[in-house]
Every structure is written in structure tokens, then in C-alpha cells.
VOBA-1610 file (N, C-alpha, C; in pm, whole numbers, padded with zeros to 5 digits, always signed):
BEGIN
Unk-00098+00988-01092Unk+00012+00912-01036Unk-00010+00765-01069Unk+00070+00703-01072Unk+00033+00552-01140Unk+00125+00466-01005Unk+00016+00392-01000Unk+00010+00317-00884Unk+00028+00151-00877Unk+00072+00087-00821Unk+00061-00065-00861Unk+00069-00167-00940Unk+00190-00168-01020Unk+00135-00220-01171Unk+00141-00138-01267Unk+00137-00029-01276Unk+00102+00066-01353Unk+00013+00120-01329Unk-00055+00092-01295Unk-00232+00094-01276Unk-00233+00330-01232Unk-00333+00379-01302Unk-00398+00505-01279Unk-00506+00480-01191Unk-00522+00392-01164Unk-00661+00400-01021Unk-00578+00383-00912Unk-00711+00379-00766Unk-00644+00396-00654Unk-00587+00265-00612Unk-00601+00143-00680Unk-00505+00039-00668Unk-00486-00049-00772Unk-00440-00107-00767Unk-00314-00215-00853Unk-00478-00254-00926Unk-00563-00305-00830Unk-00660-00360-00940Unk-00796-00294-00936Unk-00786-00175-00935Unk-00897-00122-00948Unk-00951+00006-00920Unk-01051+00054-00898Unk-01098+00144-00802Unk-01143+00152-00665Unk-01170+00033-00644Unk-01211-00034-00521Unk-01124-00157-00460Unk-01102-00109-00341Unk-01049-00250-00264Unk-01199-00309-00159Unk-01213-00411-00177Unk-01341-00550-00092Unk-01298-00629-00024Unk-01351-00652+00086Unk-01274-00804+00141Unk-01263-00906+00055Unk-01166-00962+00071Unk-01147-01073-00053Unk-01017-01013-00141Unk-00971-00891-00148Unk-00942-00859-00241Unk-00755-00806-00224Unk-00755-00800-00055Unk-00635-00777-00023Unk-00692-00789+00152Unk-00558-00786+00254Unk-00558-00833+00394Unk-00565-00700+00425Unk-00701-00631+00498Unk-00695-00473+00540Unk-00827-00486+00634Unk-00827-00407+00706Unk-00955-00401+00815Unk-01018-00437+00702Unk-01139-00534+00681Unk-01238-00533+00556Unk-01388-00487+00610Unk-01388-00421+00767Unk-01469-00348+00839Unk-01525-00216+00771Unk-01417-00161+00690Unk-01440+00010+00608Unk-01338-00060+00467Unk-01415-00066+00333Unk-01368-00115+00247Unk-01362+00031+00193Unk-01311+00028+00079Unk-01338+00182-00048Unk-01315+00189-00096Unk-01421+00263-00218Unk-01447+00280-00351Unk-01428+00416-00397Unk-01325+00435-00501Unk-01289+00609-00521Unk-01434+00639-00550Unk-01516+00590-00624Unk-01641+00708-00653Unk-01738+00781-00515Unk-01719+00666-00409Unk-01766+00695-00293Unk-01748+00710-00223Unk-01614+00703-00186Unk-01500+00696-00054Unk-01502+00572+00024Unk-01519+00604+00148Unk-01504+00513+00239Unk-01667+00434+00281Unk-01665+00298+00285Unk-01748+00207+00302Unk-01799+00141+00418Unk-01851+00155+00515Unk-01918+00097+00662Unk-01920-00015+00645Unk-01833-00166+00653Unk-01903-00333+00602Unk-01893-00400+00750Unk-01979-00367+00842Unk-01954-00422+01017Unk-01980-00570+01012Unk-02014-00628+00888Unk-02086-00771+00908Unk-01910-00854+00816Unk-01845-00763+00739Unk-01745-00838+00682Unk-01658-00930+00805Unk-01572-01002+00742Unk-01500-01090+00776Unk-01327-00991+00829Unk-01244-00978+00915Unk-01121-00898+00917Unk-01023-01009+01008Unk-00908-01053+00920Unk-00865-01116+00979Unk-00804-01099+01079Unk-00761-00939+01137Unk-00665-00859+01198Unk-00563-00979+01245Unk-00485-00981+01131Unk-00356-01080+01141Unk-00274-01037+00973Unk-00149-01053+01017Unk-00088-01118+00864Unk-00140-01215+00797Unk-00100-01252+00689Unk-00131-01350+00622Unk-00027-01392+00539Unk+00006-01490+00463Unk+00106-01583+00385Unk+00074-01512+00250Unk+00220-01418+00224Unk+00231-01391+00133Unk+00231-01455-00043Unk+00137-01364-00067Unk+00025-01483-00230Unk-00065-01558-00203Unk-00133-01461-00107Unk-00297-01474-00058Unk-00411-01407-00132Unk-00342-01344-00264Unk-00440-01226-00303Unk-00347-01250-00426Unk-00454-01190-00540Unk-00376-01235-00674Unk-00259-01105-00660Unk-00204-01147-00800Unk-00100-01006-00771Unk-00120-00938-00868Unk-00003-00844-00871Unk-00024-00688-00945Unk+00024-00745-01112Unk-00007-00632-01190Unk+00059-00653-01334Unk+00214-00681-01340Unk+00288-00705-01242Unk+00446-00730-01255Unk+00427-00813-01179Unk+00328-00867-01134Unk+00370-01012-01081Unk+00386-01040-00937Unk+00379-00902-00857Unk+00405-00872-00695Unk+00293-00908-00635Unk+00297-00958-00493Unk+00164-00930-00438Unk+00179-00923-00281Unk+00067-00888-00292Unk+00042-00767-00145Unk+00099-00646-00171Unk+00067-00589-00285Unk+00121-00446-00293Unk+00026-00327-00198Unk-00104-00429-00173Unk-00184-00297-00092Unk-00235-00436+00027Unk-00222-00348+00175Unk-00278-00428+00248Unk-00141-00577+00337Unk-00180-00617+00428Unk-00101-00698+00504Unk+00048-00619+00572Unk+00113-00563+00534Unk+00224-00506+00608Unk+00242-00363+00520Unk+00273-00258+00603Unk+00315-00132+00534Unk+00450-00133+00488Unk+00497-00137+00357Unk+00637-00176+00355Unk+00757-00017+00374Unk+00815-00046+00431Unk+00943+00061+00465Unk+00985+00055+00328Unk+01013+00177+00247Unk+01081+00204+00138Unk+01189+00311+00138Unk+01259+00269+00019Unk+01375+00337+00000Unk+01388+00487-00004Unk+01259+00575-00047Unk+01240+00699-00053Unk+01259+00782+00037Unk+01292+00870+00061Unk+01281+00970+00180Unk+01161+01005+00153Unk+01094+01017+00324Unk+00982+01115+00323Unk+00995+01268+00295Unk+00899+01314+00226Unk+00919+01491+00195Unk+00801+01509+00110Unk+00782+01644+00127Unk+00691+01684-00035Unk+00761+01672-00134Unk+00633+01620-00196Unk+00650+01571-00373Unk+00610+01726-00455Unk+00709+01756-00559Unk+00728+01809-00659Unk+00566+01883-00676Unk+00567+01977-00738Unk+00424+02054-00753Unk+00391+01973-00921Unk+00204+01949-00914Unk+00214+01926-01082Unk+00189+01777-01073Unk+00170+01744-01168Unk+00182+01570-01171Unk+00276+01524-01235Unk+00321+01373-01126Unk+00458+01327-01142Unk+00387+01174-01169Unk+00490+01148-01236Unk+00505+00953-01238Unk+00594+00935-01175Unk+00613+00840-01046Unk+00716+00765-01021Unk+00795+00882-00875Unk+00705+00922-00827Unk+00784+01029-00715Unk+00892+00974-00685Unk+00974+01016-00650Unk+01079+00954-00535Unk+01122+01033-00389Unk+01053+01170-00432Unk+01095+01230-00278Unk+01234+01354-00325Unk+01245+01339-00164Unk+01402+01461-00139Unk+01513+01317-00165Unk+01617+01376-00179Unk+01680+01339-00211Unk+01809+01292-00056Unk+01765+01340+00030Unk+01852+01307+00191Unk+01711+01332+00284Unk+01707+01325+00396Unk+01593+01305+00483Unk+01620+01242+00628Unk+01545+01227+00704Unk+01549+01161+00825Unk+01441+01040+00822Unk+01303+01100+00812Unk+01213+00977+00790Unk+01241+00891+00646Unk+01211+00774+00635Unk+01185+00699+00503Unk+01010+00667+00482Unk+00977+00693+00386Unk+00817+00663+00341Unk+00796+00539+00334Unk+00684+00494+00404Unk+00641+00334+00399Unk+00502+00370+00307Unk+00419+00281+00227Unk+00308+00215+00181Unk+00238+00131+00149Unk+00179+00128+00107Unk+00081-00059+00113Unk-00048-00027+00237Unk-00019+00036+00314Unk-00118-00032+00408Unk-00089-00134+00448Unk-00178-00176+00578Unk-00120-00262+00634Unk-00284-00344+00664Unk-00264-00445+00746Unk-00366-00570+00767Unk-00455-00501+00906Unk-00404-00381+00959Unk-00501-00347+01111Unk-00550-00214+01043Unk-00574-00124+00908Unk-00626-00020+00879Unk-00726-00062+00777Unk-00780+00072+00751Unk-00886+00091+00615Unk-00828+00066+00491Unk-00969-00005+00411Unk-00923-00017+00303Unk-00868+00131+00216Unk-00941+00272+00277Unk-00858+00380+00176Unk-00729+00426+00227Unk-00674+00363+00334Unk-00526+00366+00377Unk-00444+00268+00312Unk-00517+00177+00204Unk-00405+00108+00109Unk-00430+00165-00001Unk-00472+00255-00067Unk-00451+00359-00176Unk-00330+00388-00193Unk-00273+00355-00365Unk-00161+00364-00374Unk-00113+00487-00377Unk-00201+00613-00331Unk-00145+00734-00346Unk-00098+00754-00191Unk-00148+00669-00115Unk-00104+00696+00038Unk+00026+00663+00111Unk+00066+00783+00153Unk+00220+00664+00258Unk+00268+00741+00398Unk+00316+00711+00433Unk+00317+00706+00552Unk+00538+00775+00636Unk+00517+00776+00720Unk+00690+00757+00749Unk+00673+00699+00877Unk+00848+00690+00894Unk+00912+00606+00986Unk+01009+00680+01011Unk+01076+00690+01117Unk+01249+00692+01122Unk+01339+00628+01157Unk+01410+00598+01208Unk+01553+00521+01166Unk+01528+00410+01374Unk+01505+00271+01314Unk+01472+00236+01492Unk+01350+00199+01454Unk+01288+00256+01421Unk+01115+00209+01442Unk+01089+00116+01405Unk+00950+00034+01512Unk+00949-00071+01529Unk+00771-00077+01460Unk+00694-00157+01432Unk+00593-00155+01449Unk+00530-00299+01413Unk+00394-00343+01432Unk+00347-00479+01418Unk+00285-00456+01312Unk+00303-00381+01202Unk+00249-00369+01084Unk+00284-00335+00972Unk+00443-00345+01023Unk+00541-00294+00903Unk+00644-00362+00883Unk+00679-00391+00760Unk+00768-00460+00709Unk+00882-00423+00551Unk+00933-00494+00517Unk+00997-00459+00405Unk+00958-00595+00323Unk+01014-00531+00125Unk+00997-00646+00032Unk+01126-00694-00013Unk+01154-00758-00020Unk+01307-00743-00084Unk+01212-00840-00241Unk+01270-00800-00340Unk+01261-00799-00472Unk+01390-00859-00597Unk+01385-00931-00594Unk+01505-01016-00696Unk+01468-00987-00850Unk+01547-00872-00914Unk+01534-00826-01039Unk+01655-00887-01159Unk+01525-00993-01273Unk+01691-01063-01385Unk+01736-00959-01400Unk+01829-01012-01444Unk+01957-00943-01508Unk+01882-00952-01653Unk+01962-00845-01707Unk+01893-00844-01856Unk+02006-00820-01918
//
């Protein structure tokens, strides 16, 4: 599944997310070869932060993993059997799929393979939307 940028790892830049590297508990960081990481001495801001705090992705976005879980356009559902590029879901639904992770979880809860739902009302202190301004070509 291609994630972030394009990116085939578990995020936009890498295999590993570190403190420093995006806004996420930086308490349990993680590395696909090892999973999940114990760091009790790191730094966690448990707060938002000012978006383009963290470099960004290969298109130029940032905070694609970490600081707010963003509500997306997709319906939640199972994804297609097999490997897909670019899921999008069912096609009608009740929940909508959020991802990113957010700034109060683990770093392997901002894995771009991870997401989450919502339904229609929901409120939360860790979720948000992107809105995205695409040229015209």
C-alpha cells in the first residue's frame, strides 16, 4: 500500500517514526523492523502543534502522520482482498475513515496503513480535517 507521499514504508518518511520526527506520544516511538518502542525519558508534547512543525511529505503536505487524526472523505469498510494502491473503501457507509494519528497516541498508530472511523456528529480533541487547495492544470 503506498502511503504518504508515495512512500511503500510505514510512513511518508520512513520506516520509523522518533520524537522529533512528527507530534505523537514520543513515549512508544516505532520501527517496522521492531515494532513498538518503550522511550519513558522522551520529550511528548501532549498538545497540538502549528502546522509545519515537521518537514513534510514528497507533495509538499505536512503532518500527514501525527498531531490531529484527519476525518476523510472515504467511507469506512473493508478494503478489497489482494493488494491495492490508493483504497478508497465502500462506496456509501455510515462511518467515514480518519488517519494520521493524532498528538495523544503511539507512534505505530500513525502508520500510514492505520485508520480509524467516526460517524456523522463526532466530536473529539484529536481530530480534525485538511482542506487542500489543488492548481488547476
Amino acid at each position: 500500500m503506498r502511503v504518504g507521499g508515495g512512500s511503500t514504508t510505514a510512513f511518508g518518511f520512513g520506516t520509523a517514526i522518533r520524537q522529533g520526527m512528527a507530534n505523537f506520544n514520543a513515549d512508544v516511538e516505532y520501527d517496522s523492523s521492531v515494532g513498538t518502542e518503550s522511550k519513558p525519558s522522551n520529550i511528548w508534547i501532549g498538545r497540538t502543534v502549528e502546522v509545519g512543525s515537521y518537514a513534510p511529505n514528497a507533495y509538499g503536505l505536512y503532518d500527514m502522520h501525527g498531531n490531529v487524526w484527519e476525518w476523510c472523505s472515504d467511507w469506512y469498510g473493508d478494503y478489497p482482498a489482494g493488494s491495492v494502491i490508493d483504497p478508497q473503501g465502500p462506496s456509501t457507509g455510515f462511518f467515514r475513515a480518519i488517519r494520521g494519528g493524532s498528538w495523544f497516541i503511539s507512534g505505530g498508530r500513525c502508520r500510514g496503513a492505520i485508520r480509524g472511523n467516526y460517524g456523522p456528529g463526532s466530536k473529539s480533541f484529536d481530530l480534525g480535517f485538511r482542506v487542500v487547495l489543488a492548481p488547476v492544470r
